[in-house]
C-alpha positions in Angstrom: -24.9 -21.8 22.5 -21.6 -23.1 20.4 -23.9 -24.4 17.8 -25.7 -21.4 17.7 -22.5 -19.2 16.7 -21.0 -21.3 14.3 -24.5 -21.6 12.6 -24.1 -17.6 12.6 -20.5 -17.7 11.5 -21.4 -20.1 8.4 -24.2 -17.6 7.4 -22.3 -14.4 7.6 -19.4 -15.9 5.5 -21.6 -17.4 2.6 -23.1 -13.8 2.6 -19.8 -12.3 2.4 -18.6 -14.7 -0.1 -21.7 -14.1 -1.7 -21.6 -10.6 -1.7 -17.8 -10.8 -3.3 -19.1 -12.8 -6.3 -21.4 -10.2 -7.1 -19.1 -7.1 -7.2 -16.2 -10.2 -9.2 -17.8 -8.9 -12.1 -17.8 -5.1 -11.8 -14.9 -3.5 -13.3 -13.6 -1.0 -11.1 -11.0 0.9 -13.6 -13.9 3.2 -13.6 -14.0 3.5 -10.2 -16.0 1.8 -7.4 -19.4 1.0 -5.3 -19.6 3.9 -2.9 -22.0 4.2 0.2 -24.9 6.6 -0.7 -24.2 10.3 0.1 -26.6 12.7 1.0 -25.6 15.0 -1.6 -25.0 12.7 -4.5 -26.5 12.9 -7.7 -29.5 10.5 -8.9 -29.8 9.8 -12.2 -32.5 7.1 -13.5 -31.6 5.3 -16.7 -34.2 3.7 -18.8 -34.1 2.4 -22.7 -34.3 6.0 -23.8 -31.1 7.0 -22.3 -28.5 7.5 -24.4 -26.0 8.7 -22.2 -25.3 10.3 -18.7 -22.3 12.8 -17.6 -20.6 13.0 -14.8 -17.1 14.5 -13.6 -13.9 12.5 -12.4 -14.3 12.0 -8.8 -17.9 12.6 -8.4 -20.5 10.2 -6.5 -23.6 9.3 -8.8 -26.3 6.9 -7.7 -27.6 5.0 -10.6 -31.4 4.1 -10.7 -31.4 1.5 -14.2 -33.4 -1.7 -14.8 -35.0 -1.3 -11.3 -31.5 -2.0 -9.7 -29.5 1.0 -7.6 -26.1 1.2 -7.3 -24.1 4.1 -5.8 -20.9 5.1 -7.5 -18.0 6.9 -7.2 -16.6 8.2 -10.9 -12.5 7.7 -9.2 -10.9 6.8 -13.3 -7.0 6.6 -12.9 -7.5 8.3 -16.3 -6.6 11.6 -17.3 -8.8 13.7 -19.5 -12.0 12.8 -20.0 -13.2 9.1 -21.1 -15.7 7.5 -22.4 -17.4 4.3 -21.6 -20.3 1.6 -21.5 -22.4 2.3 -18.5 -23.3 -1.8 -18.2 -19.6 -2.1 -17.6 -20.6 -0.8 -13.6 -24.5 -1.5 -14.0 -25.4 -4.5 -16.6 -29.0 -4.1 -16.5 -28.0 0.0 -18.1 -28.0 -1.2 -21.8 -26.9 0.4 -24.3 -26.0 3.9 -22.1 -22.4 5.6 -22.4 -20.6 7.5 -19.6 -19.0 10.4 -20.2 -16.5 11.0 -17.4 -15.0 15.0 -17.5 -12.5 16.4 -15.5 -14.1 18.3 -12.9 -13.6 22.1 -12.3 -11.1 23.6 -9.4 -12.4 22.8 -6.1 -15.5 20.4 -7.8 -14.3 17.0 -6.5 -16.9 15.8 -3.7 
């Protein structure tokens, strides 16, 4: 039975170290990974996409290069921004975000 739950114990922490060498590479000054919401936005990016806006604070999932990722637009910036979409999603190619200040009483 011991063997059994250290066996379980390896696994779980190679998936969570796993898991935190994935997200390593994501840089989060534009905000981070969010759990799907029922009322986010889905917005599919393919090579015709030349850019996608959102609002500061908003919750988009991303549908690009057959990978989905759910995230929440949370910049420490103020005013609106602008940046490369494969900076959160690499497989997004060439895509820019625009990120907007969101109107009174917008911020999900």
């Amino acid at each position: 039975m011991n063997t059994s739950f250290t066996r379980f114990a390896l696994i779980a922490g190679l998936c969570v170290a796993g898991t935190a060498t994935a997200y390593a590479a994501i840089d989060t000054s534009f905000g981070q990974a969010s759990v799907a919401v029922s009322r986010a936005r889905t917005v599919t990016v393919d090579s015709q996409t030349k850019y996608i806006n959102v609002e500061r604070g908003e919750t988009v999932t991303i549908n690009a290069g057959g990978k989905t990722v759910t995230w929440k637009f949370d910049t420490p910036y103020q005013g609106s921004i602008a940046f490369p979409l494969s900076k959160i999603v690499p497989e997004a190619g060439g895509t820019t975000v625009y990120v907007s200040q969101p109107y009174l009483g917008s911020i999900q």
